[in-house]
C-alpha positions in Angstrom: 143.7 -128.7 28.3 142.8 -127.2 31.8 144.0 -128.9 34.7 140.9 -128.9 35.8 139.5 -131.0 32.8 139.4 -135.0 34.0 135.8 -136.9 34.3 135.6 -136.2 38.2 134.7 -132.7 37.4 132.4 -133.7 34.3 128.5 -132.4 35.2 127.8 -136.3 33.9 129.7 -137.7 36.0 128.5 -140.6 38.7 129.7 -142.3 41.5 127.9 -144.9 43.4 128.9 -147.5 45.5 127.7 -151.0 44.6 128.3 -154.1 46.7 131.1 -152.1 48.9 132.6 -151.0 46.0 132.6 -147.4 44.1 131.7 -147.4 40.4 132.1 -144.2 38.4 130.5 -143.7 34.9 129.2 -141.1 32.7 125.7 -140.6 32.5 125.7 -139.1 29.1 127.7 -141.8 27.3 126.7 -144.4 29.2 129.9 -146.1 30.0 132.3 -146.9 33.1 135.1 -144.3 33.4 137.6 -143.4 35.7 137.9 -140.1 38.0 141.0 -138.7 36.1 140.1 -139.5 32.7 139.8 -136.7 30.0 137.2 -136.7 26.8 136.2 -134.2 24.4 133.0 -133.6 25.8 133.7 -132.3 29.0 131.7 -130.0 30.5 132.7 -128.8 34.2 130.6 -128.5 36.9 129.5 -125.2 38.2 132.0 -124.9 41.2 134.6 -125.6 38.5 133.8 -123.2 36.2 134.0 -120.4 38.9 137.3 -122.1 39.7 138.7 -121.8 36.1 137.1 -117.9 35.8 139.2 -117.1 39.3 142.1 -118.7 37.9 141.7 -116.2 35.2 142.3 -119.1 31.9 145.5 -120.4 33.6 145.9 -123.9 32.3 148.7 -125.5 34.5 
């Protein structure tokens, strides 16, 4: 998978901060997650995309 492909760069990803402290789910699945966590359904954010089209594929 592309380096680039953790939750953090999801388009459903979240972070808010509740009580002091940040809490980061996915909006599509409805679930806590972490930032570098991977799933299936990924889909990057725009500004990632253009990253991974730059990058020309490379996957490292």
């Amino acid at each position: 998978m592309s380096r680039y492909h953790c939750c953090a760069t999801c388009i459903y990803f979240v972070a808010e901060r509740k009580n002091g402290k940040m809490n980061y789910y996915c909006k599509r699945l409805g679930y806590e997650t972490k930032t570098h966590y991977q799933f299936n359904c990924w889909t990057p954010k725009e500004n990632v995309r253009k990253l991974m089209e730059k990058d020309g594929g490379k996957n490292d």
